[in-house]
C-alpha positions as CSV (number, residue, x, y, z in Angstrom):
1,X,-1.7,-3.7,-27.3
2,X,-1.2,-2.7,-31.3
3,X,1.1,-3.3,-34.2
4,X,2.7,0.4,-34.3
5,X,4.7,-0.3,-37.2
6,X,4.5,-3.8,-38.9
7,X,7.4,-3.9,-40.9
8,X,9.6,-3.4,-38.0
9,X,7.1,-5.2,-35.7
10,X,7.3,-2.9,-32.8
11,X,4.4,-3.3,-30.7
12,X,2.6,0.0,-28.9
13,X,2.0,-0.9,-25.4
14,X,-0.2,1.5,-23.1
15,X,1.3,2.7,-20.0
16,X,-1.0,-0.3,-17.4
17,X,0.3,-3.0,-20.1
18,X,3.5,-1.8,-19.2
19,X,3.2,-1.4,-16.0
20,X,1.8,-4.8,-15.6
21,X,4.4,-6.6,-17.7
22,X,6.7,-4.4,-15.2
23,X,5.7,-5.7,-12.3
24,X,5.2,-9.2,-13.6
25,X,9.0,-9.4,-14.6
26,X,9.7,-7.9,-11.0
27,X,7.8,-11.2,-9.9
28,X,9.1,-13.6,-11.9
29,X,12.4,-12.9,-11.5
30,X,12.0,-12.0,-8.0
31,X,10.5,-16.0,-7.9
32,X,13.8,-17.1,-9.5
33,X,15.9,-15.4,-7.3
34,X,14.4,-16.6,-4.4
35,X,14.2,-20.0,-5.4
36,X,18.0,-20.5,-5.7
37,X,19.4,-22.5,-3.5
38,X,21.6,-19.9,-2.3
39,X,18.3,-17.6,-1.3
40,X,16.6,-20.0,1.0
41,X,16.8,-23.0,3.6
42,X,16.0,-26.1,3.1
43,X,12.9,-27.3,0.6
44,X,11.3,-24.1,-0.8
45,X,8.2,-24.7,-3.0
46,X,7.9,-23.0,-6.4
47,X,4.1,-21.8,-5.4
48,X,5.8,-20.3,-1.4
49,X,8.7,-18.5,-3.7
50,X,6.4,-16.8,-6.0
51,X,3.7,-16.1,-3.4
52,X,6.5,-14.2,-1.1
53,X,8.1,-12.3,-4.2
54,X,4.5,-11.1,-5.2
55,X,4.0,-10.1,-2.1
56,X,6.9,-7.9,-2.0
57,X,6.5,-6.6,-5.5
58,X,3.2,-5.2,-4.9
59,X,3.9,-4.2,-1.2
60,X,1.6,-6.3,1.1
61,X,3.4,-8.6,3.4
62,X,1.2,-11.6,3.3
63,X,3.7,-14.6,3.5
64,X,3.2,-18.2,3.7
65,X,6.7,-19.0,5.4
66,X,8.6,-17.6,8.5
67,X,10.6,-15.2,6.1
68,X,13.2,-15.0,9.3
69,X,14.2,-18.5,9.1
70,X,12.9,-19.9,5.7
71,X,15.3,-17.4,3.6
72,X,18.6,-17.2,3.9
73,X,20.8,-13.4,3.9
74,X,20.9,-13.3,0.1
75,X,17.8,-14.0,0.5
76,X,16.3,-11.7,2.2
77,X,18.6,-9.0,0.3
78,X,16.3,-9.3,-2.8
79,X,12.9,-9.5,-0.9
80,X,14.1,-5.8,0.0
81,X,15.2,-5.4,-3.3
82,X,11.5,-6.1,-4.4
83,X,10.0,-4.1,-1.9
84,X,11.9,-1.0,-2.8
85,X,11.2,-1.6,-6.5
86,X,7.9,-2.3,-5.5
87,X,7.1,0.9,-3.7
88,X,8.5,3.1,-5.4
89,X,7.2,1.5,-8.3
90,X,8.6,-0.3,-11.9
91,X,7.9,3.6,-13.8
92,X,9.9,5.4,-11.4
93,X,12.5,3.1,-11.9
94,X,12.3,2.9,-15.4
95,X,12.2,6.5,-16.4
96,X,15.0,7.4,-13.5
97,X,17.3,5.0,-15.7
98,X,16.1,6.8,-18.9
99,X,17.2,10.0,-17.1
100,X,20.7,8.8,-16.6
101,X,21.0,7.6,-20.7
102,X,19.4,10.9,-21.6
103,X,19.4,14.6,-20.1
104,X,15.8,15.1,-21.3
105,X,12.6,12.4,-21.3
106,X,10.9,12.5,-24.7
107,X,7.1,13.2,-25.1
108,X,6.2,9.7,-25.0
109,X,7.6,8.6,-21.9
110,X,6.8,12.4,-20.4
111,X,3.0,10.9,-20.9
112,X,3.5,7.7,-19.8
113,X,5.6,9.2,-15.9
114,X,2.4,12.4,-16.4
115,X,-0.4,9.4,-16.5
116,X,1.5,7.2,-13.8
117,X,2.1,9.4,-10.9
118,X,-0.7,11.7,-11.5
119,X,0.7,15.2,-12.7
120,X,-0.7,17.4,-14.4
121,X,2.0,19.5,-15.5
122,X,4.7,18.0,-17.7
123,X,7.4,19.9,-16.8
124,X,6.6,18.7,-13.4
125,X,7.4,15.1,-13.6
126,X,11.3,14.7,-13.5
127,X,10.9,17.1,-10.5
128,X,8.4,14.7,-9.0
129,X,10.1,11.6,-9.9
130,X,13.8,12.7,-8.7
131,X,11.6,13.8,-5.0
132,X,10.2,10.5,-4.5
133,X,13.7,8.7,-4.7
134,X,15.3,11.3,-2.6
135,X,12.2,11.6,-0.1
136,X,12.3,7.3,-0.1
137,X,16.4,7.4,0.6
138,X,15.8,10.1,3.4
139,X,13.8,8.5,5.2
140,X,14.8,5.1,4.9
141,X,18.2,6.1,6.1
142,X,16.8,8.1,9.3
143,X,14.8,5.4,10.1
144,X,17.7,2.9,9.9
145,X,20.3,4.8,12.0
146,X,17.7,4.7,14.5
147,X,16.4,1.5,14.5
148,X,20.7,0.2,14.2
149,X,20.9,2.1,17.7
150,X,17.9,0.9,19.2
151,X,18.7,-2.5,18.3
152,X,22.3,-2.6,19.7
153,X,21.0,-3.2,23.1
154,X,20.5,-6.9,21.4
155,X,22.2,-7.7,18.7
156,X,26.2,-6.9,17.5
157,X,26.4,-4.3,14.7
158,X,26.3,-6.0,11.7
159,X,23.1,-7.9,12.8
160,X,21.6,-4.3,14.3
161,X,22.2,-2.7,10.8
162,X,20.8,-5.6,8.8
163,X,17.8,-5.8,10.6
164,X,17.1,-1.5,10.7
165,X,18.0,-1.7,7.2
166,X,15.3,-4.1,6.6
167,X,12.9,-3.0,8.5
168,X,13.2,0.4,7.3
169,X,12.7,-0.4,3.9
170,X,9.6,-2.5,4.6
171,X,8.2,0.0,6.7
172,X,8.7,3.3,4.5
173,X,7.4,0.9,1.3
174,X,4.3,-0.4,3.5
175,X,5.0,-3.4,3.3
176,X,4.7,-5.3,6.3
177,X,7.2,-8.0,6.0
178,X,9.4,-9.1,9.4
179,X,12.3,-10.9,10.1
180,X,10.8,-12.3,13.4
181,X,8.2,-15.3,13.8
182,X,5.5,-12.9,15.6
183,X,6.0,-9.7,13.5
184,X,7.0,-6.9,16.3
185,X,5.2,-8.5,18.8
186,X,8.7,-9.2,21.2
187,X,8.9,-5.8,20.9
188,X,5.7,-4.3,22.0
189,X,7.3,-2.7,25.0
190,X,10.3,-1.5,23.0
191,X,8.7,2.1,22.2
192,X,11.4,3.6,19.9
193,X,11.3,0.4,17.9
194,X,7.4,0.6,17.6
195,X,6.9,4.7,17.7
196,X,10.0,4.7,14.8
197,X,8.7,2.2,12.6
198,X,5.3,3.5,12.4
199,X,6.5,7.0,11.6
200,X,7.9,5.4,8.7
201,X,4.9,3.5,7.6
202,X,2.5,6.8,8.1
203,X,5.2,9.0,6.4
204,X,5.6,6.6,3.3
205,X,1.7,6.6,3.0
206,X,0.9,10.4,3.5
207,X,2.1,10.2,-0.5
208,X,4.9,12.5,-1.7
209,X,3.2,15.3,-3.3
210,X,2.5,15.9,-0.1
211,X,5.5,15.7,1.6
212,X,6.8,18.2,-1.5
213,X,4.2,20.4,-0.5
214,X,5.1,20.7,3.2
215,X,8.4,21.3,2.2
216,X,8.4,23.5,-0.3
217,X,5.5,25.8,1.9
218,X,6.3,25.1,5.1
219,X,3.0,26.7,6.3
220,X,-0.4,25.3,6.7
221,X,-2.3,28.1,5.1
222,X,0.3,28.2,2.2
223,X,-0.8,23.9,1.3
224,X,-2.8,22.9,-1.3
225,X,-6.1,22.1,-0.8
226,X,-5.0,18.7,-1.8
227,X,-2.3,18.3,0.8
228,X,-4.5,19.8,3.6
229,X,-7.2,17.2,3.1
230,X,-5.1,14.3,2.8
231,X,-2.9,15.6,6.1
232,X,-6.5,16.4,8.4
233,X,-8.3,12.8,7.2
234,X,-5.4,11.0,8.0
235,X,-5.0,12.4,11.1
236,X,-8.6,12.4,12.0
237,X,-8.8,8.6,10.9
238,X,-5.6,8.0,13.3
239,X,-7.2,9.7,16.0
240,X,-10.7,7.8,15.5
241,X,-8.5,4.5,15.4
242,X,-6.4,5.1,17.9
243,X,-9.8,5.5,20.6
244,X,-11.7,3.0,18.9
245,X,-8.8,0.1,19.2
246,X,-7.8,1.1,22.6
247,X,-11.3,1.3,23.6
248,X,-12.2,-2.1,22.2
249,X,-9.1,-3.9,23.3
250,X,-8.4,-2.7,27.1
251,X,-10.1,-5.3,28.3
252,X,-8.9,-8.0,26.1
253,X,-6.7,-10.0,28.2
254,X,-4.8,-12.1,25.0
255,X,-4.5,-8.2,23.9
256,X,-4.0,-5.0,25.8
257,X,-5.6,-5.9,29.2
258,X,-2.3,-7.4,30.6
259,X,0.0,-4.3,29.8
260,X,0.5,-1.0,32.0
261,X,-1.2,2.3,30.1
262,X,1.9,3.0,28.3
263,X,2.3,-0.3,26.9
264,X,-1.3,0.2,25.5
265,X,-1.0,3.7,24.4
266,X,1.8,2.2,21.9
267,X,0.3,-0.9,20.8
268,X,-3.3,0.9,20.4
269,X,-1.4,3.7,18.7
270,X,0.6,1.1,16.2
271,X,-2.4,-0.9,15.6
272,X,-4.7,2.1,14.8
273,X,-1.7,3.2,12.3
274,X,-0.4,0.0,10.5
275,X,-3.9,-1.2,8.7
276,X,-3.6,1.9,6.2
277,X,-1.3,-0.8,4.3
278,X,1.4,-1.7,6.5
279,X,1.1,-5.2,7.9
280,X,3.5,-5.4,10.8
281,X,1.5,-6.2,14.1
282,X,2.7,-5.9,17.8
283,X,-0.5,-8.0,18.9
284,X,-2.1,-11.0,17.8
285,X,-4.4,-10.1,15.5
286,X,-6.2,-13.1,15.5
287,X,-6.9,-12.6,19.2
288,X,-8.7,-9.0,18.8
289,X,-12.2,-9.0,19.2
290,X,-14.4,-8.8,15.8
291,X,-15.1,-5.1,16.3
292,X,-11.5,-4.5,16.3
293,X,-11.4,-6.3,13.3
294,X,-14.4,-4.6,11.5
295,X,-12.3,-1.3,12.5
296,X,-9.2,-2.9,10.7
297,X,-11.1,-3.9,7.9
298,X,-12.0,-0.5,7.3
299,X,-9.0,1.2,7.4
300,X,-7.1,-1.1,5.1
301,X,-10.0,-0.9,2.5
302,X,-9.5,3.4,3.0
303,X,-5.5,2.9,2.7
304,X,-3.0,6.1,2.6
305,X,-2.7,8.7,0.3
306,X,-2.4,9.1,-3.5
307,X,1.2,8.4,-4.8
308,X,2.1,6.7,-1.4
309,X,3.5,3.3,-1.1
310,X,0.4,2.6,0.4
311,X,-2.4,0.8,-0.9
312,X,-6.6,0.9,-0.4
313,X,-8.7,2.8,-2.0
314,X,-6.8,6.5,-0.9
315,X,-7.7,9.1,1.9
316,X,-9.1,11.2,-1.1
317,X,-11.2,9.1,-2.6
318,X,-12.9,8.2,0.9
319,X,-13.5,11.8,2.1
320,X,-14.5,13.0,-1.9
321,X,-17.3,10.6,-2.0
322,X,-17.7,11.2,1.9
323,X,-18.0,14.9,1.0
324,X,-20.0,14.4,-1.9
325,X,-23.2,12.5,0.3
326,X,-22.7,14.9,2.8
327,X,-23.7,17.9,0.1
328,X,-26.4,15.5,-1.4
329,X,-27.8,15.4,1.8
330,X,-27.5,19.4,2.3
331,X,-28.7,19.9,-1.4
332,X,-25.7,21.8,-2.1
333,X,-25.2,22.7,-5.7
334,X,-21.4,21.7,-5.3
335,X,-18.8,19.8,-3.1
336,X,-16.4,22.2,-1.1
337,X,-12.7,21.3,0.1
338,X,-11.6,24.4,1.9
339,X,-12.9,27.1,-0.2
340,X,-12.9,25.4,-3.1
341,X,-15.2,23.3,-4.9
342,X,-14.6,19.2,-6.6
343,X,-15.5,18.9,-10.1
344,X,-17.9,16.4,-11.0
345,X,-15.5,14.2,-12.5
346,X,-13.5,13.8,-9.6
347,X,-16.7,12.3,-8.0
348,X,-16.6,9.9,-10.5
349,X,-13.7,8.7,-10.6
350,X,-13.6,8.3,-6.8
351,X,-17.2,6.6,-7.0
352,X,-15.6,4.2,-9.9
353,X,-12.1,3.1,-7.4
354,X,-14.4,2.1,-4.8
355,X,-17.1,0.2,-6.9
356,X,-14.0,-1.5,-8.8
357,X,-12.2,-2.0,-5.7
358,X,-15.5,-3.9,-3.4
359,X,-16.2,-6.0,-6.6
360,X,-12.4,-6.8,-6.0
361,X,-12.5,-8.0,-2.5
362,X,-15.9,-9.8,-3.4
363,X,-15.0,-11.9,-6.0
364,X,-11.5,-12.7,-4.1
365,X,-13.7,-13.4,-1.2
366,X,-16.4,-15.4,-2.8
367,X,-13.5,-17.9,-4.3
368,X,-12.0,-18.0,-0.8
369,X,-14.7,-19.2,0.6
370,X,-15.4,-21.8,-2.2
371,X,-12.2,-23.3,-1.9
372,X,-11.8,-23.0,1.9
373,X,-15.4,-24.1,2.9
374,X,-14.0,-25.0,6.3
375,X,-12.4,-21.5,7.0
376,X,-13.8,-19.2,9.2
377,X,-15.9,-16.4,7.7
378,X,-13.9,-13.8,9.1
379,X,-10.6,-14.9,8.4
380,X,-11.3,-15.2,4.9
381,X,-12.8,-12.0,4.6
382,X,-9.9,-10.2,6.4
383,X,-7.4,-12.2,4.5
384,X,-9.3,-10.6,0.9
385,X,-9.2,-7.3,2.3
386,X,-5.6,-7.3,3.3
387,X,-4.7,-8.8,-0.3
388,X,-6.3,-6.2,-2.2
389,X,-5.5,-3.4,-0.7
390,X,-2.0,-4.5,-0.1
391,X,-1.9,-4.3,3.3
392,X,-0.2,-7.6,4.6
393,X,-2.2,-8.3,7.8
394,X,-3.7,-11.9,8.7
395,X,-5.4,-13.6,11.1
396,X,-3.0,-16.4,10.8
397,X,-4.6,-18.3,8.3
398,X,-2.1,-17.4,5.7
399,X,-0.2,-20.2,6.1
400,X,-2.5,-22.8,6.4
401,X,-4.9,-22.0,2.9
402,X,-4.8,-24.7,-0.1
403,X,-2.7,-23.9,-3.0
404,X,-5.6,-22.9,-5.3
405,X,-6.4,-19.8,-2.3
406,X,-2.5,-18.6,-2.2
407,X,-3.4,-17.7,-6.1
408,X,-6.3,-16.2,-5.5
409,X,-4.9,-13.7,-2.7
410,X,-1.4,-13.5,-5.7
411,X,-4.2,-12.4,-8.0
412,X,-5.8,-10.2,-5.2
413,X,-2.1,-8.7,-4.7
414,X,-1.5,-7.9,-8.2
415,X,-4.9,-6.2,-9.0
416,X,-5.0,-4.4,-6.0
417,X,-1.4,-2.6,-7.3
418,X,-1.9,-2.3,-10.9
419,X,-5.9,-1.3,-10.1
420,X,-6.0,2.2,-9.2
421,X,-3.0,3.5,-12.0
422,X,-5.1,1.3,-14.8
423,X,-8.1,3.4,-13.6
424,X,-6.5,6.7,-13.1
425,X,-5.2,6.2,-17.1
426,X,-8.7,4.9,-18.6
427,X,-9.9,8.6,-17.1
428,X,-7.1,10.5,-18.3
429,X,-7.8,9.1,-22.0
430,X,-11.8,10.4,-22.1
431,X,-13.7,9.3,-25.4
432,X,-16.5,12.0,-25.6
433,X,-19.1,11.7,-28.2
434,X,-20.5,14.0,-30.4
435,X,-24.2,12.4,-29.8
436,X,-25.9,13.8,-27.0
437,X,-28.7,11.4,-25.8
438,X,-31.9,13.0,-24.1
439,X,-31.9,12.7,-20.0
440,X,-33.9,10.0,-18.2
441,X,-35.5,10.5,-14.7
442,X,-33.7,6.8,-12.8
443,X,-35.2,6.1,-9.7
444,X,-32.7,5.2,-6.9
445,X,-32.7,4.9,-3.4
């Protein structure tokens, strides 16, 4: 933050200033909306309001209350209200409402969309921008004509509509949060419910360049190189998952053991799809087996793709540096993506997200387990990962952590949002030097 002009005293703020002052108004009012009496039952505490709105805000779906019964209709109208602004994020939202004062952005703020949803190409950011409201309002709509049918078997309509609608909106953004005590878990054998809701979720973290892309080609070999990496990792981690869980759990009697194959195809399926940031679960989680969770762990560190609603570290920045030790160990002069090659800086920026985002997860982890020193290792560590990578699943500890560990995992929450658009700007601004230094043989390894 500067002085631009001191006479006037307008302050020059940087794009991650304001999207964090963005996002921290979305909270803040977000915490005073849900703390009116009007938006909740009985005794709400200051610290459970703001913990829920942040939560929302930054799209993870940690809560410390039974959102179902602790808020009332109002509500849980703005913690959809957050989520959407959440996931779509406070830029889009800002420069959509400079779009309807003015038929043209300026430069300025043609930077500041250009450095926040990752285009290259001025002229290409309205275009983007106006595709990820429409792509979000599709989608959200599909998903909750489906889900109001599905749910008229038990519920009247208004309740049926309310409840798609939500769970629409929380799905598409990643955000995890339910209207039910166990998540989805009463509806584990409901398979439109479960098969519809994760669509949602993996469609609102394949990222929207990519769904503009599919659209606007329609043809595998006509995609980007981009788009085809981020659509064959994702499915190749959703296959891997999808084994692994099933294979882990079948014999898990609190878990899959007790259901018919079907039942388990689903709940393998929607459990080897929702820890890429979506934290709705049709199982216990605290009841899978410590493999299971490594696997979970994983996923929600490695997340969805780039300007998604989902969080982690992105597909591309797991199979670039994946990539990147494969041709190490080849001693290949460059890293290929189907026919074409990564620059070097694109290495190091996808080496930088992961460094930045494990010194995260430690240090939220290391103050969890400084303030909870009766917690179980596991939980804690799960309970980190989920926070900062915005993913929203627990292993029910949530609930039960002191006051001084629901601001760490708010802090977890917020950095794990604003992390990866700070980054992506501090490497779109490069400072190079005119001094050249001589090169140093390092040993490593």
């Amino acid at each position: 933050m500067k002085l631009h002009n001191k006479k006037r005293g307008t302050v020059n703020l940087s794009p991650p200033s304001i999207l964090a002052l963005g996002f921290l108004a979305l909270i803040i009012a977000g915490t005073l909306l849900l703390k009116l009496p009007v938006s909740h039952h009985g005794d709400l505490p200051w610290l459970h309001a703001m913990f829920t709105a942040t939560s929302a805000v930054t799209i993870t779906g940690l809560s410390v209350v039974n959102v179902g019964e602790a808020y009332t209709v109002f509500g849980k109208v703005v913690i959809m209200l957050l989520l959407q602004c959440g996931g779509l994020g406070f830029m889009t939202f800002a420069i959509l409402a400079v779009m309807s004062l003015s038929p043209k952005l300026g430069l300025k703020q043609q930077i500041m969309a250009q450095e926040t949803i990752g285009q290259t190409s001025l002229k290409k950011v309205t275009f983007t921008i106006k595709g990820v409201f429409l792509y979000s309002l599709f989608f959200e709509i599909v998903g909750t004509v489906i889900l109001t049918v599905a749910w008229l078997q038990d519920y009247n309509f208004a309740q049926a509509l309310f409840y798609a609608a939500f769970y629409s909106i929380s799905a598409f953004n990643n955000g995890g949060f339910s209207l039910f005590p166990n998540s989805l878990m009463s509806f584990a054998d409901q398979y439109v419910i479960t098969f519809t809701i994760s669509m949602l979720y993996i469609i609102g973290g394949i990222g929207f360049l990519v769904l503009m892309d599919i659209k606007r080609n329609k043809s595998w070999r006509k995609l980007s190189p981009n788009s085809k990496l981020i659509l064959s990792t994702i499915a190749g981690l959703n296959v891997f998952a999808f084994i692994a869980i099933w294979s882990l759990e079948a014999s898990n009697p609190l878990t899959l053991a007790n259901m018919s194959v079907g039942e388990q195809a689903v709940n393998a399926w929607f459990h080897a799809t929702v820890p890429r940031s979506s934290g709705f679960n049709s199982l216990p989680v605290e009841q899978m087996s410590d493999a299971s969770a490594l696997v979970t762990m994983m996923l929600m560190f490695i997340g969805g793709g780039s300007l998604s609603t989902a969080g982690g570290i992105k597909v591309g920045t797991f199979i670039v540096v994946l990539l990147s030790v494969i041709s190490f160990l080849r001693r290949e002069d460059e890293v290929r993506i189907f026919n074409h090659s990564v620059p070097e800086k694109t290495t190091f920026k996808a080496l930088a997200v992961i460094f930045i985002t494990v010194t995260l997860i430690f240090m939220g982890f290391f103050s969890l387990l400084l303030i909870e020193p009766k917690a179980d290792f596991l939980d804690l560590l799960f309970e980190a990962v989920s926070a900062a990578c915005t993913v929203g699943l627990s292993r029910g500890i949530t609930g039960e952590l002191q006051p001084a560990s629901l601001v760490i995992l708010m802090l977890l929450m917020f950095a794990g949002r604003l992390g990866p658009l700070t980054l992506a700007y501090l490497i779109a601004t490069p400072k190079k030097s005119r001094l050249k230094h001589p090169p140093s043989e390092i040993q490593v390894g």
